[in-house]
C-alpha positions in Angstrom: -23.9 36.9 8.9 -20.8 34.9 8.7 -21.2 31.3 8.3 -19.3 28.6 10.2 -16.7 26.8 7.5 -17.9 23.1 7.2 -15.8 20.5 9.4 -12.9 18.5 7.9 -12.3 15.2 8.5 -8.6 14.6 9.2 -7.0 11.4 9.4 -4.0 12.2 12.5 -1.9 9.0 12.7 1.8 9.2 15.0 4.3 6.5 16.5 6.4 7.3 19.0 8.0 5.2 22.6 5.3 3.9 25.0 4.5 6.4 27.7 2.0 7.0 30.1 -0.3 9.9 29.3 0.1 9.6 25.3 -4.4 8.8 24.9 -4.7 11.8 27.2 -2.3 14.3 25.8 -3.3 13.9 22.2 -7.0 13.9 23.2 -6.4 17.4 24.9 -4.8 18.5 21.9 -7.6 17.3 19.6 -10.2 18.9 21.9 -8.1 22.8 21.6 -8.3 22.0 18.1 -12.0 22.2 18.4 -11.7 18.5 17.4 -14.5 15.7 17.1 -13.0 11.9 17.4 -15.1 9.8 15.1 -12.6 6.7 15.3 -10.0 6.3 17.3 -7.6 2.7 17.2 -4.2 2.4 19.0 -1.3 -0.3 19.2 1.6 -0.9 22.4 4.5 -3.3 21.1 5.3 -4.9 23.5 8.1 -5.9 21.2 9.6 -3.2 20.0 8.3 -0.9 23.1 6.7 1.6 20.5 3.3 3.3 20.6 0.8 3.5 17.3 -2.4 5.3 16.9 -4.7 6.1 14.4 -7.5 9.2 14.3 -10.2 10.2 12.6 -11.1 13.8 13.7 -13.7 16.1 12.1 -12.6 19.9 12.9 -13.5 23.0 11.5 -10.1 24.4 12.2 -8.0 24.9 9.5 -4.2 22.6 8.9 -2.5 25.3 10.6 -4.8 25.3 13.9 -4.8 21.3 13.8 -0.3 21.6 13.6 -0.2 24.2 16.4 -2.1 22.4 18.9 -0.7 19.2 18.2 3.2 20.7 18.1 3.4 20.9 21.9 2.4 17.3 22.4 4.1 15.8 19.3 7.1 17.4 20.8 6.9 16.2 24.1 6.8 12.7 23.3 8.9 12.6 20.3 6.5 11.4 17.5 6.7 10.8 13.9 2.7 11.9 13.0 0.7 13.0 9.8 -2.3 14.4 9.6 -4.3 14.2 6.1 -7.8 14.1 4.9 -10.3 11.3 5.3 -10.7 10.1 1.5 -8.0 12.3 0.0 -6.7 10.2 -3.4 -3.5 8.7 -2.8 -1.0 10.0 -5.9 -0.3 5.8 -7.0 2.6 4.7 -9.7 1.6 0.8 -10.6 4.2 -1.0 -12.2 3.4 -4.1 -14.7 4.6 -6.9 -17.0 2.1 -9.1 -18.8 -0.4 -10.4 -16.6 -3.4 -8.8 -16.6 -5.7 -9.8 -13.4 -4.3 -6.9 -10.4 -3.8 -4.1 -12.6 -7.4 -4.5 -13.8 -8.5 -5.3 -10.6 -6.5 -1.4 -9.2 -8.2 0.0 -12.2 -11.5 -0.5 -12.1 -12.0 -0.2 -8.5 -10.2 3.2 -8.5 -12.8 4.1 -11.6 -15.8 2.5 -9.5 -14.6 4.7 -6.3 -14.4 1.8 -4.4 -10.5 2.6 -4.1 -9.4 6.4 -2.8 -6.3 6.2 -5.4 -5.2 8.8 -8.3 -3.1 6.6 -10.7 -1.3 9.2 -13.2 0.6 6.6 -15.1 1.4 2.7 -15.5 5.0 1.7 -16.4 5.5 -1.8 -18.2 8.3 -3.7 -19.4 5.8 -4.8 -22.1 3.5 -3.4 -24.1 0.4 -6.3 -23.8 -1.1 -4.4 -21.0 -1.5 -1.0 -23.0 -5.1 -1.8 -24.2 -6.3 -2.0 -20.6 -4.9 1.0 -19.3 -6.3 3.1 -22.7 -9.6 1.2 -21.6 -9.3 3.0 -17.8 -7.8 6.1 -19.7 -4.8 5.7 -17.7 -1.5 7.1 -20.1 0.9 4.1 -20.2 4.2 3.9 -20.7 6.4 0.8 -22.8 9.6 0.3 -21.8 11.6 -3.3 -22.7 13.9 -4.6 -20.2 16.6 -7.1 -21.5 19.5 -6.5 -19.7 21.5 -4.6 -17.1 21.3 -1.3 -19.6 17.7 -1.3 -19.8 17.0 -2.1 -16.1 19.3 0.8 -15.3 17.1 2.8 -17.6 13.4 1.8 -16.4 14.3 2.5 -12.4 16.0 5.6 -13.6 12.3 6.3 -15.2 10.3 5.0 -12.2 12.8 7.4 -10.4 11.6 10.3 -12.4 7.5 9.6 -12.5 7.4 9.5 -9.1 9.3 13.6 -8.6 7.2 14.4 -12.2 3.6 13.0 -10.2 4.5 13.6 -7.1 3.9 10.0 -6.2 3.5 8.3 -3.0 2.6 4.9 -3.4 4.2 2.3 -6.3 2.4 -0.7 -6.4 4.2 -3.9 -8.4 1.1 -5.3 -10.4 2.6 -8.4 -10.7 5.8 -6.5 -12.4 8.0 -9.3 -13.0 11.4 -8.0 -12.2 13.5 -7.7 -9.9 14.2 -4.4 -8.4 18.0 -3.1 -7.7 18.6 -2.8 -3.8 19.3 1.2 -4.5 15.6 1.1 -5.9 14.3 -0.4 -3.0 16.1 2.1 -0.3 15.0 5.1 -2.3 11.1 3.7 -2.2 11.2 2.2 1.2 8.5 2.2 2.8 5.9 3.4 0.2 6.4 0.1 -2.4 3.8 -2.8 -2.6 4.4 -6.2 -4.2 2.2 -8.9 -4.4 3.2 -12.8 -4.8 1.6 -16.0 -4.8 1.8 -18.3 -1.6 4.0 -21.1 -2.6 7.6 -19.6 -2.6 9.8 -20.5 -1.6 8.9 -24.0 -2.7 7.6 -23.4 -6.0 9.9 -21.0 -8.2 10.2 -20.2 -11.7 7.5 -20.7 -14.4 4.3 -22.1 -14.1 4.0 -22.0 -10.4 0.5 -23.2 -10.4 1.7 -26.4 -12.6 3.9 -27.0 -10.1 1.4 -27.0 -6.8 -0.9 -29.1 -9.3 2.0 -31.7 -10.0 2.5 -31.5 -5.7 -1.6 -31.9 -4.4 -1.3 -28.9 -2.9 -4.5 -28.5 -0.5 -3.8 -24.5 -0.4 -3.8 -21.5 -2.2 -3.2 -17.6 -1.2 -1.3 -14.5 -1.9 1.1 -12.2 0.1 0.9 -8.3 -0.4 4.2 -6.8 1.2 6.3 -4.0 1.4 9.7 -4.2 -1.6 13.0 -4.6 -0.1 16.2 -5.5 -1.2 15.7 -9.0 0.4 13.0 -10.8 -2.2 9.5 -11.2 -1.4 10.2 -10.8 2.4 9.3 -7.0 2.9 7.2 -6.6 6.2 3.4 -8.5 5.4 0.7 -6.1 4.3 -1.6 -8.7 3.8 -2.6 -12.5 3.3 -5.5 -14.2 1.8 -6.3 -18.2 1.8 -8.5 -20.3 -0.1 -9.0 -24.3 -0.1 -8.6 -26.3 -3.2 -8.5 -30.1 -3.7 -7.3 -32.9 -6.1 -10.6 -32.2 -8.7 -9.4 -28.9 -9.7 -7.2 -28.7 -12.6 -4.1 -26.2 -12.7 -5.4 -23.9 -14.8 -8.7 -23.7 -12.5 -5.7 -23.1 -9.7 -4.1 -19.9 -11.8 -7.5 -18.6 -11.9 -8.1 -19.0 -8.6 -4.9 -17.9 -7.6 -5.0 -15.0 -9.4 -8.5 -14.1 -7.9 -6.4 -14.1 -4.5 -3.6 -12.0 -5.4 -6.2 -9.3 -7.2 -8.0 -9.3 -4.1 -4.9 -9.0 -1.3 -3.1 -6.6 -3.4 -5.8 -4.3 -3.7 -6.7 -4.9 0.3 -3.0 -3.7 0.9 -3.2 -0.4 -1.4 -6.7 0.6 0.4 -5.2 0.3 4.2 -2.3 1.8 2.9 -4.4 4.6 1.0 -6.5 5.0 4.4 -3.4 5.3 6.5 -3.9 1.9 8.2 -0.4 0.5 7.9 2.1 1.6 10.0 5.5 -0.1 10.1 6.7 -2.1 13.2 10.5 -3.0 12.3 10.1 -5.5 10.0 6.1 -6.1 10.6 3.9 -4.3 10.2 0.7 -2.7 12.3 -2.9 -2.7 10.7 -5.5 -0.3 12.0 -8.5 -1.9 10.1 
């Protein structure tokens, strides 16, 4: 007696111009797949005029049989679609400096399987965060930058991790550098940064001394796709907290760090899920 294969669970995600009859086409094609829908979300810009959806689809039918009844629609309306599995570890390249807090944070959730991530290697400019990733048994890689030679040399190297792990998702762990603009084109759309929320107004060193100095009532983090124009890459994510005059500025790195651990690794597990579709220069977040 042959035995039926056990369903998959795809995720089928597609953008494409808004049309009438997009819900009822790709439901067709779901359905000659031998298809189940067990989520379904879906986005009309009325901006930009452009449709997004987002599927979950258990099917027994192989990749193949999924492709082949999707082709004809896909097709018709011109999409740009994916289809992967539900839960499938994203292949992640995390990029550090010194500060501990969001690589730990990307760490140990990945360990805890909190985090569907597979994270083959952290590149640092410095060697301080080599004991953590050892502690993860994560391989690390050391490699100083101290001028135009050496920063040449580590995005040649970030370059040639991501063909060598086949990686699809670098993540700047509070990496404190600034990337080249030729960087940033070859990464678009599959680079994550994280920064505090008070630039522009508070550059430089001790940011947090700063805000202190200033009263400032309100602390967050931005998580946001790299481009070559700093820190305003299309918003991933942004998290808020309260503070007042009582707290001292140390108490408001620590709690500013809390934010940035926490909306940096919000950003990587939509993005990991296939939540984030771009928009232009926004972005569009099935949660």
């Amino acid at each position: 007696m042959t035995s039926t294969p056990a369903p998959e669970h795809w995720i089928l995600t597609l953008v494409c111009d808004d049309r009438a009859g997009i819900v009822h086409a790709i439901s067709g094609a779901v359905v000659e797949a031998g298809g189940n829908i067990t989520e379904s979300q879906q986005f009309s810009s009325e901006d930009t005029g452009r449709f997004f959806m987002r599927l979950q689809v258990e099917s027994s039918a192989g990749r193949e049989v999924f492709e082949a009844a999707l082709a004809p629609v896909t097709d018709r309306y011109g999409m740009t679609w994916q289809l992967d599995v539900v839960g499938r570890p994203l292949r992640t390249l995390v990029l550090a400096s010194t500060a501990a807090h969001c690589l730990n944070d990307l760490l140990f959730r990945q360990r805890a399987g909190q985090l569907d991530i597979d994270v083959p290697l952290v590149l640092s400019n410095h060697p301080e965060l080599g004991s953590l990733a050892e502690f993860y048994g994560i391989p690390f890689e050391h490699r100083p930058v101290t001028g135009a030679a050496s920063k040449a040399d580590f995005e040649r190297r970030v370059l040639e991790a991501v063909e060598e792990h086949d990686i699809e998702l670098v993540v700047l762990a509070r990496y404190m550098q600034i990337l080249s603009p030729e960087l940033c084109e070859a990464l678009e759309g599959r680079i994550i940064n994280i920064h505090h929320s008070f630039l522009p107004g508070f550059k430089g060193a001790n940011p947090y001394k700063q805000a202190h100095a200033r009263g400032v009532k309100l602390i967050g983090a931005t998580a946001h796709f790299v481009t070559s124009d700093l820190d305003e890459g299309p918003i991933v994510e942004q998290n808020v907290v309260r503070v007042d005059h009582t707290r001292t500025w140390e108490q408001l790195r620590s709690i500013g760090q809390d934010e940035e651990s926490r909306t940096l690794t919000q950003a990587v597990q939509w993005f990991s899920e296939d939540r984030v579709l771009l928009d232009g220069v926004r972005t569009i977040i099935f949660r």
